[in-house]
C-alpha positions as CSV (number, residue, x, y, z in Angstrom):
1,X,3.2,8.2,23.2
2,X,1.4,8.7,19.9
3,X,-2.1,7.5,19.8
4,X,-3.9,6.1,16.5
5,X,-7.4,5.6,16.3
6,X,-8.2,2.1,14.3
7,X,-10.8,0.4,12.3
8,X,-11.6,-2.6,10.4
9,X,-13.7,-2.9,6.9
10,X,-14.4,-5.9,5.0
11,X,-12.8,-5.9,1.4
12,X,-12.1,-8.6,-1.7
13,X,-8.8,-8.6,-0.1
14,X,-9.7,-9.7,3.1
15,X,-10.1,-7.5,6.5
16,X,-8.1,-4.1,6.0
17,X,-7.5,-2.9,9.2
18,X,-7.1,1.1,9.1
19,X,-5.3,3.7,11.4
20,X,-5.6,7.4,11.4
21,X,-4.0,9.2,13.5
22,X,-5.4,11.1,17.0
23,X,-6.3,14.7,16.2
24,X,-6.3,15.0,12.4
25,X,-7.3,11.5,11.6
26,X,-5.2,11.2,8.8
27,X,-5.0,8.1,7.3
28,X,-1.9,6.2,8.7
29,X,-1.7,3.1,7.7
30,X,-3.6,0.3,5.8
31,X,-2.7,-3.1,6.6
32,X,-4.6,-6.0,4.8
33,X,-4.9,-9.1,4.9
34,X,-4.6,-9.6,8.7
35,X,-6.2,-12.8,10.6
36,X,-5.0,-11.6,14.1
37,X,-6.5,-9.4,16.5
38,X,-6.7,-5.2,15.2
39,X,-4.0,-4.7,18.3
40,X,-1.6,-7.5,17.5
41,X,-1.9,-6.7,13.9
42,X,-1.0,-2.9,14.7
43,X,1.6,-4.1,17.2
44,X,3.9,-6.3,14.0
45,X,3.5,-3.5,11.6
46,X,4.5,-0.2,14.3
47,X,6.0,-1.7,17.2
48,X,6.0,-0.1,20.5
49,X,6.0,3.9,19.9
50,X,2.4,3.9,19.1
51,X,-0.7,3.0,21.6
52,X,-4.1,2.2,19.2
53,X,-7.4,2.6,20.2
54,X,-11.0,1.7,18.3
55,X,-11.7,4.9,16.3
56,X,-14.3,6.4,19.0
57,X,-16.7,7.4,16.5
58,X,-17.1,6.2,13.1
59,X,-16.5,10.0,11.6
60,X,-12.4,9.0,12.1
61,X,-12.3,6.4,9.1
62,X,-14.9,7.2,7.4
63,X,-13.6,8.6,4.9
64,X,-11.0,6.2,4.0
65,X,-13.6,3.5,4.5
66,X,-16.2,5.0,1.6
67,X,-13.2,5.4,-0.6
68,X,-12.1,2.1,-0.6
69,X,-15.2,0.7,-0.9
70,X,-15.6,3.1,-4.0
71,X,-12.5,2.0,-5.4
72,X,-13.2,-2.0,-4.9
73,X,-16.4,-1.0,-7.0
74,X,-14.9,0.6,-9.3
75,X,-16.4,3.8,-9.0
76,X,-13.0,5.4,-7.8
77,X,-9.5,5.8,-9.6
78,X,-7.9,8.7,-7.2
79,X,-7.7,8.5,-3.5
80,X,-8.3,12.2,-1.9
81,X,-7.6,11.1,1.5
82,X,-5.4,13.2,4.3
83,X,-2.3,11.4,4.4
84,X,0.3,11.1,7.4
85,X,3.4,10.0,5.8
86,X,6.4,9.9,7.9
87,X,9.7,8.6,6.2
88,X,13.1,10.3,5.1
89,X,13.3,12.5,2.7
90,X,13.8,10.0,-0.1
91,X,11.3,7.8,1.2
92,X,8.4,10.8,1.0
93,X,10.1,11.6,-2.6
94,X,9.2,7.7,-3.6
95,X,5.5,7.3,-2.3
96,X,4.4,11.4,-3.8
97,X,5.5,10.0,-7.0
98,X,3.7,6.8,-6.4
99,X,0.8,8.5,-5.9
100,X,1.3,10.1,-9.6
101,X,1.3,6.8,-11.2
102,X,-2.2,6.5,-13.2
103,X,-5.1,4.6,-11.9
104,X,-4.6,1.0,-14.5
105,X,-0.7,1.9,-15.2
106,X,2.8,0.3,-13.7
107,X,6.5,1.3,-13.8
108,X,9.3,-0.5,-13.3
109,X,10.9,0.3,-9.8
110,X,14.2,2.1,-12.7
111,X,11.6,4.3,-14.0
112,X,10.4,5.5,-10.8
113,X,13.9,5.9,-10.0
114,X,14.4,8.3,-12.7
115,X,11.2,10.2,-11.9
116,X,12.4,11.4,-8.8
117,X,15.8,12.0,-9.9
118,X,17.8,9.3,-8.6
119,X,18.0,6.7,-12.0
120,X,20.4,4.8,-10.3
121,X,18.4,3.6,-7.3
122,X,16.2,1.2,-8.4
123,X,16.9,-1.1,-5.6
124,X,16.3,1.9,-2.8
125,X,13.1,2.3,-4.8
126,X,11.9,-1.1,-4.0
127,X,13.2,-0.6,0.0
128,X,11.1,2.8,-0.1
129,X,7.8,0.4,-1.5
130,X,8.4,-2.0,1.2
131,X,8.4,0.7,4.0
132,X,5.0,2.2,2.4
133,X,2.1,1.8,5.1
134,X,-0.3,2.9,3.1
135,X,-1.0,0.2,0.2
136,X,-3.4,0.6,-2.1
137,X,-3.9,4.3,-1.3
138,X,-0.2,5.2,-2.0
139,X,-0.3,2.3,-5.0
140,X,3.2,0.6,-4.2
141,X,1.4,-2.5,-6.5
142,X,1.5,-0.5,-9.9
143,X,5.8,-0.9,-9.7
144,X,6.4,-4.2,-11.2
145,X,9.9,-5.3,-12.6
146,X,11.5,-4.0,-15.8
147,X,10.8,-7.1,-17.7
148,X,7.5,-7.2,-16.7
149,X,7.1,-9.6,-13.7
150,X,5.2,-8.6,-10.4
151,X,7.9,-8.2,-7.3
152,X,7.5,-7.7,-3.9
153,X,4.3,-6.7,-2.4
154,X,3.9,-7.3,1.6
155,X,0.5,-8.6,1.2
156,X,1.7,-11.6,-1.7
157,X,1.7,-11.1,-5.1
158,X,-1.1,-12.9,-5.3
159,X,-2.8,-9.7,-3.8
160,X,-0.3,-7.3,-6.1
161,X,-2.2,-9.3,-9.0
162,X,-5.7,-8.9,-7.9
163,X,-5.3,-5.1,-7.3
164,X,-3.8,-5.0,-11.2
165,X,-6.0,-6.4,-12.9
166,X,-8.9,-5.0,-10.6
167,X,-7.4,-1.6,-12.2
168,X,-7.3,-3.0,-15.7
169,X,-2.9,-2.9,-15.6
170,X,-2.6,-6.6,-15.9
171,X,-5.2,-8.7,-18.1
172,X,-3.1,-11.8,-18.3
173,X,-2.2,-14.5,-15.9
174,X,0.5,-13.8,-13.4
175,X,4.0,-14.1,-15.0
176,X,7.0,-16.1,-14.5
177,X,9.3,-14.4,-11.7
178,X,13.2,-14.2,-11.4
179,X,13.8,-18.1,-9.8
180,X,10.6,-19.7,-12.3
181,X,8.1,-19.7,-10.1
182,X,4.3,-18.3,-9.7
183,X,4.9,-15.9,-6.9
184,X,8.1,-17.1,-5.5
185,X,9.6,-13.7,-5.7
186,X,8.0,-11.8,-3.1
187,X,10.6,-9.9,-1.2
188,X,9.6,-7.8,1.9
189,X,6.7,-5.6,3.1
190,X,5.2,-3.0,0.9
């Protein structure tokens, strides 16, 4: 059994509990807001093939610690963190080209769909975002709908907003979704 190695920093989001994995300490997974314990939290979001342990030294997040905290400042547009992404091969395709969307910008989830070569899969686009454990650092929250409304973001799209206009991509109040309602169309995890 795997073992990752977690942590937990303080954020305007909330708590953002971080996992790197044993040797390398790549950055695994970010998981945010969370109001449990780090274990339980880590438990819901990986199951059972992963035991976690406190990162036994600080040197293991690090890194991704001092870049968040220089991206919530504002002093950081790109992430250069070591990344452990594990998907399938059209999932990987979907989260490198996520990581290609500009600091401040959005697509629509057909967009990204035509930039990795698949313009009909919009809607496995938005199942890729939603199986993304690394929010924020792979920026699942700059794919909004193609008329402009905020979808689907794990963390609420309350959060989704925050983070957009934190980058400047959004400067007006959140929009209308599909069914009317502020926020009512939040479907899935990220």
């Amino acid at each position: 059994m795997e073992t990752l190695f977690y942590d937990v920093m303080e954020s305007p989001l909330g708590k953002i509990l971080i996992a790197v994995t044993g040797r390398e300490h790549r950055l695994f997974l970010l998981h945010f807001p969370f109001k449990v314990a780090p274990e339980t939290a880590l438990g819901r979001c990986l199951g059972r093939e992963f035991s976690f342990a406190m990162a036994p030294s600080k040197t293991a997040t690090a890194q991704a610690k001092k870049q968040l905290r220089l991206y919530f400042s504002g002093k950081l547009r790109t992430f250069d963190l070591p990344l452990d992404l594990r998907g399938t091969p059209f999932q990987l395709r979907v989260w490198r080209e996520l990581c290609r969307i500009p600091y401040g910008e959005t697509v629509s989830y057909g967009e990204l769909a035509r930039r990795i070569g698949s313009p009909k899969a919009s809607r496995a686009v938005g199942m890729a975002n939603n199986k993304n454990r690394i929010g924020i650092v792979v920026p699942c929250h700059r794919v909004i709908g193609a008329d402009g409304d905020l979808t689907g973001y794990a963390g609420g799209l309350q959060l989704k907003e925050m983070l957009l206009k934190h980058e400047g991509a959004l400067r007006s109040s959140l929009p209308k979704t599909v069914d009317g309602e502020r926020g009512a169309a939040e479907h899935g995890k990220q």
